[in-house]
N, C-alpha and C positions, 0 to 999 in steps of 0.2 A: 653203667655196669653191663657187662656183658654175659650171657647164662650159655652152656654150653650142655648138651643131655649124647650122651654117649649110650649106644646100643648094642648090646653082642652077646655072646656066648660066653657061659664060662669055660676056661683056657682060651681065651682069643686076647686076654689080658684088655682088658675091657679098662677095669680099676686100675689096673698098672697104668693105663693109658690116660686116665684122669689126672693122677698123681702126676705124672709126667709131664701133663697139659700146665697144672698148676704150679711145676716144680719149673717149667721154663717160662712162663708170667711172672712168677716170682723174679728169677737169673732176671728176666728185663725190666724189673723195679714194679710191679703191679701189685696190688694186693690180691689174692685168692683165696676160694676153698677148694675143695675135692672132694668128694666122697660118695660110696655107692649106695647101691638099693639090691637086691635080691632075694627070692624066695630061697629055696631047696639048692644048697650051695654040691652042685654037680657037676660034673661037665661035662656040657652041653647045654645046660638049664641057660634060659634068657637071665642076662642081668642087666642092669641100668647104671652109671655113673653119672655124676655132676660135676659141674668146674663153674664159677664164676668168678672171676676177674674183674678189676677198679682201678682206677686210680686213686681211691681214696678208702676209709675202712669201711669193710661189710659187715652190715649186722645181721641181714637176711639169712635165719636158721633152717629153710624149708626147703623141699626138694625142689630141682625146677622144672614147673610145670608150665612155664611158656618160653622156653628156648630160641635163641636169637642162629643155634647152630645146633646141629646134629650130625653126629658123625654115626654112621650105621656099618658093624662090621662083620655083618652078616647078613646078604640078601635076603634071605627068608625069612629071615622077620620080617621084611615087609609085605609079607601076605597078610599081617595083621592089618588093616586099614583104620588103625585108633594108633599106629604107633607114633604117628605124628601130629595126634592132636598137641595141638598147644602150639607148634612151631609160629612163631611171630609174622607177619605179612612180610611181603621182602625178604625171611629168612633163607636160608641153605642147607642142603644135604649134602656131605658125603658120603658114598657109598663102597662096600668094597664088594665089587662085582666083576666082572666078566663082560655082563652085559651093558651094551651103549645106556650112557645117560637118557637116551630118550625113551629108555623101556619104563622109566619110572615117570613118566608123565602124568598118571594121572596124580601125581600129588599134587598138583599145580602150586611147587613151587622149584627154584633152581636148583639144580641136582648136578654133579661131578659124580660121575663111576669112575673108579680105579680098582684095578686087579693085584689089590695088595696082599692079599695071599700069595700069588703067584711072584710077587716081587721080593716077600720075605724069603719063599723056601727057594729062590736062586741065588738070594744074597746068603741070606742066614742059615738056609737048609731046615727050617723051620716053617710049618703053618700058621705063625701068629703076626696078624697082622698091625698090632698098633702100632708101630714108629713110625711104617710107614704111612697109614693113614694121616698120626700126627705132623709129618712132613708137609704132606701134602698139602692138609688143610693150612697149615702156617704157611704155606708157598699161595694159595687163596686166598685169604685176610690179608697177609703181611701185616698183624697187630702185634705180634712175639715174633722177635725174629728167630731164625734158627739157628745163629749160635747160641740163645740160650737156649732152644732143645738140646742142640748138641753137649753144653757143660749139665742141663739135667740129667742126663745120657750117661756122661761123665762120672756122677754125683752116685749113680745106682749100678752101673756095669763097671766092670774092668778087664782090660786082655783083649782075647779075641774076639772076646761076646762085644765088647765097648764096639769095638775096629770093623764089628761086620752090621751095628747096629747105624753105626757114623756111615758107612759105608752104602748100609739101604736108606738112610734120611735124603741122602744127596740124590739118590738117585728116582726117589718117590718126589720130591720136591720140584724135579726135572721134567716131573711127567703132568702137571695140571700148568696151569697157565696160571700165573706169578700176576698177583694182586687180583684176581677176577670178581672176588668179593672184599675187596678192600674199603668201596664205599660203604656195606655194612658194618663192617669191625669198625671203621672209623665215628659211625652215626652217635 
């Protein structure tokens, strides 16, 4: 199994981004969950989502609290320095930042920055970065490929929204380096 702990802001579509995660694991035959954590439902408030994925059925009811992956979609959480207890040895970060990967070094683990904000509101005209995050990191694994992000994609957008969502996956997926943590998703 694989546990996945997503971090952001509410409106950064955080959950949407779980669901998403979980709806394109499904499209490629895996079993999953989804589902968030949050205090004071505002935005801006920190929230938390889950994903784990299988090959086979999950019974595991509990948040995850030792993640094999973290997707972070907002760099200022990680001025908290607890945000990444639990990430697994070997585990990964991605970040949606501005700033070079190696600003996040002291986590001492392997980190990707991508400036997926910046890549939404030229695609989409929008601040919200999860598709492309989710690109990205699927272009990093290579465990869900991205046509089944893309008919997840499918499944919940339509129109221009779908065309410009298709539109920033390609182009976020373009931007990390394709399978870099593939030996983990595989493990």
């Amino acid at each position: 199994m694989i546990e996945y702990r997503i971090h952001g802001r509410g409106g950064q579509g955080s959950v949407a981004a779980a669901y998403l995660l979980a709806a394109a694991a499904f499209e490629a035959g895996f079993t999953c969950q989804a589902f968030p954590a949050f205090g004071a439902e505002r935005r801006g408030a920190p929230v938390m989502a889950f994903v784990r994925v299988d090959d086979k059925p999950i019974t595991l009811r509990s948040q995850v609290r030792a993640p094999d992956f973290m997707i972070v979609q907002d760099d200022t959480l990680l001025l908290d320095p607890n945000l990444t207890a639990g990430l697994k040895p070997g585990g990964a970060m991605l970040v949606n930042s501005r700033k070079p990967a190696s600003a996040f070094d002291r986590f001492k683990t392997r980190v990707v920055a991508l400036p997926a904000t910046e890549l939404a509101v030229e695609v989409i005209g929008k601040p919200i970065p999860n598709t492309a995050l989710l690109a990205a990191f699927l272009a990093l694994t290579e465990h869900v490929p991205q046509k089944a992000l893309a008919a997840a994609l499918k499944g919940r957008f339509h129109g221009p929204v779908l065309e410009k969502n298709l539109e920033l996956i390609a182009k976020a997926a373009q931007a990390v380096e394709q399978g870099a943590w593939k030996e983990k998703a595989d493990a």
